[in-house]
C-alpha positions in Angstrom: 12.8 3.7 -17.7 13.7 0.0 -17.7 10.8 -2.9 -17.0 12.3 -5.5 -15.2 10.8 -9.4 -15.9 11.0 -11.8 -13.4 14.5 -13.7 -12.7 13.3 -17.7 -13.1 9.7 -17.5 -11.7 8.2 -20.7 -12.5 4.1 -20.5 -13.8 3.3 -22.7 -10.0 6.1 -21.0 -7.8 6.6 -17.6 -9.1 9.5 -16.4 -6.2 13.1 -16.2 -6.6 15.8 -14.3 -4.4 19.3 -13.2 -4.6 22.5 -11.4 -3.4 23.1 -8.4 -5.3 25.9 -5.6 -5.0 25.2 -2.7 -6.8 27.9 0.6 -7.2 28.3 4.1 -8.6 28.8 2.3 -11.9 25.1 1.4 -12.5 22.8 3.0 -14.7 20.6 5.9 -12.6 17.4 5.2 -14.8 14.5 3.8 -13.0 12.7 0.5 -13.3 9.4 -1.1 -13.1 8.7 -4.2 -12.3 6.6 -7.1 -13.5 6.4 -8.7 -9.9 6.3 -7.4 -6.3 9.8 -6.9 -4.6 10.9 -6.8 -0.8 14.5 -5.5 -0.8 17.0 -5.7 2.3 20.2 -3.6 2.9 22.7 -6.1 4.0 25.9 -3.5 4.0 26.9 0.2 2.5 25.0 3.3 2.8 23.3 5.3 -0.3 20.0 7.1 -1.3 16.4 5.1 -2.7 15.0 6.8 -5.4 11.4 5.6 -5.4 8.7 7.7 -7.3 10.9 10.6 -7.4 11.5 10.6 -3.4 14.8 10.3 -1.9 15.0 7.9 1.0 18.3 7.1 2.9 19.1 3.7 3.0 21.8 1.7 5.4 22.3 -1.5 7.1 19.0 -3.3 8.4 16.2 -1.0 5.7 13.9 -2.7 4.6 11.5 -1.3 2.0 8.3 -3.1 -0.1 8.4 -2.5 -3.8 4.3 -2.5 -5.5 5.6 -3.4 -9.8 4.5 0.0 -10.9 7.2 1.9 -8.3 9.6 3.7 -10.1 13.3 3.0 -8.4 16.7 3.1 -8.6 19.6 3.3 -6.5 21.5 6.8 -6.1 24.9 6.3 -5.2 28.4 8.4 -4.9 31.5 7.6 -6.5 33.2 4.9 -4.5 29.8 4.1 -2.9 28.3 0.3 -2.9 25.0 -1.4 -1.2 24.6 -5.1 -1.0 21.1 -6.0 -0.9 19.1 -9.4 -0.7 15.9 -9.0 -3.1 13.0 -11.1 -2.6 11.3 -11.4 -6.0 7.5 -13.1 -5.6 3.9 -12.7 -7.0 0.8 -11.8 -4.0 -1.0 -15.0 -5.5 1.8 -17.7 -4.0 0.4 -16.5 -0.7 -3.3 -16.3 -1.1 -3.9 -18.8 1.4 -2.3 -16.7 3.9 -2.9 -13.5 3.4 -6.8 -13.9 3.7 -6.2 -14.9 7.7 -3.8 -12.0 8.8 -4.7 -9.2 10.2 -4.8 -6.1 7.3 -3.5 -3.5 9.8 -4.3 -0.1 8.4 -4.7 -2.1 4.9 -1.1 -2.8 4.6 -2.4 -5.3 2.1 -3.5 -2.2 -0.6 -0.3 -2.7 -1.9 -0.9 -5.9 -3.3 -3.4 -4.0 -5.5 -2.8 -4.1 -9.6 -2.4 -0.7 -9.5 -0.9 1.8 -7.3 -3.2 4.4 -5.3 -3.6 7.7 -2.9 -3.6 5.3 0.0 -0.2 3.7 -0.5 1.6 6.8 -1.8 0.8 8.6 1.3 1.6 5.3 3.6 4.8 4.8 1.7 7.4 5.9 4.2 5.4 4.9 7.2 4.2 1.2 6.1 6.8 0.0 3.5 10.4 1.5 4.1 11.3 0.6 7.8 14.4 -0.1 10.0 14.3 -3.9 10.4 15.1 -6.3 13.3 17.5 -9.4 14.0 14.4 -11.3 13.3 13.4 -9.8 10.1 17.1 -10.2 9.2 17.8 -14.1 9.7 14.6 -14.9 7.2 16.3 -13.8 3.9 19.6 -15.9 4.4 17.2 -18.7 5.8 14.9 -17.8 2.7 18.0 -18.0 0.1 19.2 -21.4 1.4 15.6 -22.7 1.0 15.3 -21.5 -2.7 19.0 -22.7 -3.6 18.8 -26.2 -2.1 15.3 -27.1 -3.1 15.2 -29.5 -0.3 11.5 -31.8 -0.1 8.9 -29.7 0.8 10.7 -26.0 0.2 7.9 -24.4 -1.5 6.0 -24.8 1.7 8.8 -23.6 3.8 9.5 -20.8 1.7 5.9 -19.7 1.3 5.8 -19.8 5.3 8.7 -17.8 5.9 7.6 -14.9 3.6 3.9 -14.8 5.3 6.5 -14.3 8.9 8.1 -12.0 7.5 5.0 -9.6 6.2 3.9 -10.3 9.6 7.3 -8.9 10.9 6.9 -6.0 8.3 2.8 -5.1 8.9 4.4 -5.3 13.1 7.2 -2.9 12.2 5.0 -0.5 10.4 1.9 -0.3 13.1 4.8 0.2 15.6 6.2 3.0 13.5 2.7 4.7 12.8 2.0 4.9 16.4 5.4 6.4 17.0 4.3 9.1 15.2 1.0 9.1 17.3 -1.2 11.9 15.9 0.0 11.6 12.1 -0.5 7.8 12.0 -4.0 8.6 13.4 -5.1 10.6 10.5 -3.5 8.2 8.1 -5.2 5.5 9.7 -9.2 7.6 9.4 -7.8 8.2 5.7 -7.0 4.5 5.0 -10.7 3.5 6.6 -12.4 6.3 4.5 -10.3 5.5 1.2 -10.9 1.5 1.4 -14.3 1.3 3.4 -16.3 4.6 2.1 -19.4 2.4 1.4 -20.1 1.6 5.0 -21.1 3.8 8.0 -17.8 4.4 9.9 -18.7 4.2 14.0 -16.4 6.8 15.3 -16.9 5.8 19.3 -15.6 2.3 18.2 -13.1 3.8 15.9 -12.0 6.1 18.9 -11.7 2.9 21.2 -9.8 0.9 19.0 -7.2 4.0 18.7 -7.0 4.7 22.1 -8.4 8.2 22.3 -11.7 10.1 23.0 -14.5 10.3 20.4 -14.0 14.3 20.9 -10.3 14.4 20.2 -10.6 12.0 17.7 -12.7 14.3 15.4 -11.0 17.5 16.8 -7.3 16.1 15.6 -8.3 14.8 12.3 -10.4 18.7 11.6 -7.1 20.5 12.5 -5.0 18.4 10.9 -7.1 18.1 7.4 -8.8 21.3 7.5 -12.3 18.9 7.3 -14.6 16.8 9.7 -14.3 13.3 9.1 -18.1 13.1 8.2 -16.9 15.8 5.4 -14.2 13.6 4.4 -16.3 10.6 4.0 -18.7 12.5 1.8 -16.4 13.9 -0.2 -14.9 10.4 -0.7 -18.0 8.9 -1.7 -18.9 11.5 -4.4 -15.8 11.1 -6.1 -16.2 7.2 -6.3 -20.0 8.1 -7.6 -18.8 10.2 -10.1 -16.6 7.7 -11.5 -18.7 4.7 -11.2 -21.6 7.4 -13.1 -19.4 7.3 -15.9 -16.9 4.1 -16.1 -20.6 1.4 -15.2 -23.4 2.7 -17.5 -25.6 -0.1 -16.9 -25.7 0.5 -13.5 -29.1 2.5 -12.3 -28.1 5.8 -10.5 -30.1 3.9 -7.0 -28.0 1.3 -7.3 -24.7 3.2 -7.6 -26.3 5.7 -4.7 -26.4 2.6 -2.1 -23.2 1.1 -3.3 -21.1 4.2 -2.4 -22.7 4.5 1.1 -25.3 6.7 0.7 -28.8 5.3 2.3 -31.3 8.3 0.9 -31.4 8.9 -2.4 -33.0 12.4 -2.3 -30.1 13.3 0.0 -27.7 11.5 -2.6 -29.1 13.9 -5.5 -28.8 17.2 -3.3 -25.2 16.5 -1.9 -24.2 15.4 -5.7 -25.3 18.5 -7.4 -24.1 20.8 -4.3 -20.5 19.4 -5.5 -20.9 19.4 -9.0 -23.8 21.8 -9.9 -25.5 18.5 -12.4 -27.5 16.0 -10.8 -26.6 12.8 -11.4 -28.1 11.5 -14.6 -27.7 14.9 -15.7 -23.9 14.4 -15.0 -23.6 11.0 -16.6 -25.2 12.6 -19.5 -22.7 15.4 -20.0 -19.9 13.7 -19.4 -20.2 10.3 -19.7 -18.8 8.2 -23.2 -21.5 8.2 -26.1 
């Protein structure tokens, strides 16, 4: 495996993109990254290897690349893709990204390291069949970068927030296509980003469109577990590693931080799962 540095990032503007064809001829190991990567098929027709998943890719995909993604290109002989890759660093855009709208916290791939919740969004969030409009930004993006006219940072930095606009669009679209799993993923995103608050399941059931009654019914047939179950279980894995990874912190204090609001209940439900109570727990297993 290859790790890639970034292709003339400066230390105030850290983006660049480029034209690329690559064929049969290149190298089928895979690469990491040291910067975040949005990749556009401009022409030719081959296979994504991306984490050890095949994805077909042809004219108009799109996919979002976190650094720690394992990819190459797998291609037959006489084969060829021409792609426009958008190299950039999340912190060029912090001003933006704090106003839009996190749908289904498309943003957790920003995150220094990868997680459960973008593996299992991968194909539904970040590889997608793009539009005219997603299409005219990179050329528009590439003339930008190359002419360096006054004020192209700016531009530049505006058209990339459009165009992860365009992408978190495309990927809500493509989640409710696919009505009932992008539903689950959705209570699974909530729970694996927001497991220290109460979760209100007649607002959550509004906001998605359904009743509060098939809400919970889908999500127990589809995951075998309530949501409520779900949610504890969530919040007693994060307790366990908090137990051991912050010893300073007092077991109340990591009780109310994972969501729990009763500490005797906390104690019960954690030894239930794990047959130690807590301190007990830290004490077995924790670093000495």
């Amino acid at each position: 495996m290859l790790i890639r540095r970034p292709r003339s990032f400066s230390s105030d503007f850290p983006f660049n993109i480029f034209r690329v064809r690559h064929t049969s001829r290149i190298s089928k190991r895979t690469h990491r990254r040291e910067f975040w990567k949005i990749t556009y098929i401009v022409s030719g027709k081959c296979q994504m290897l991306i984490n050890g998943a095949l994805y077909p890719v042809s004219p108009g995909t799109l996919y979002l690349v976190h650094p720690e993604d394992e990819t190459t290109y797998i291609l037959k002989p006489g084969q060829s893709v021409t792609v426009y890759n958008v190299l950039f660093l999340p912190r060029m855009l912090d001003f933006g990204l704090r106003e839009m709208n996190n749908d289904f916290s498309f943003f957790s791939i920003f995150a220094p390291h990868l997680n459960d919740t973008l593996r299992r969004q991968r194909e539904q969030l970040y590889i997608l069949d793009s539009n005219r409009e997603i299409a005219a930004i990179f050329p528009h993006l590439e003339s930008e970068f190359k002419q360096a006219r006054f004020n192209y940072q700016m531009v530049i930095k505006m058209e990339l927030l459009k165009l992860l606009a365009l992408i978190i669009r495309l990927g809500a679209r493509k989640l409710k296509a696919n009505r009932n799993a992008g539903i689950v993923t959705y209570i699974d995103t909530l729970i694996e980003e927001n497991y220290g608050r109460e979760l209100d399941y007649s607002a959550l059931a509004r906001e998605i469109g359904v009743t509060q009654s098939h809400l919970c019914r889908l999500y127990q047939r589809t995951r075998g577990q309530s949501i409520r179950q779900h949610l504890l279980t969530r919040r007693l894995q994060v307790a366990r590693d908090k137990l051991l990874s912050e010893p300073t912190r007092t077991i109340s204090e990591i009780c109310f931080a994972c969501g729990f609001n009763d500490l005797s209940y906390f104690y019960r439900a954690f030894k239930k799962a794990t047959r130690f109570n807590p301190g007990d727990f830290r004490e077995k297993f924790g670093l000495h």
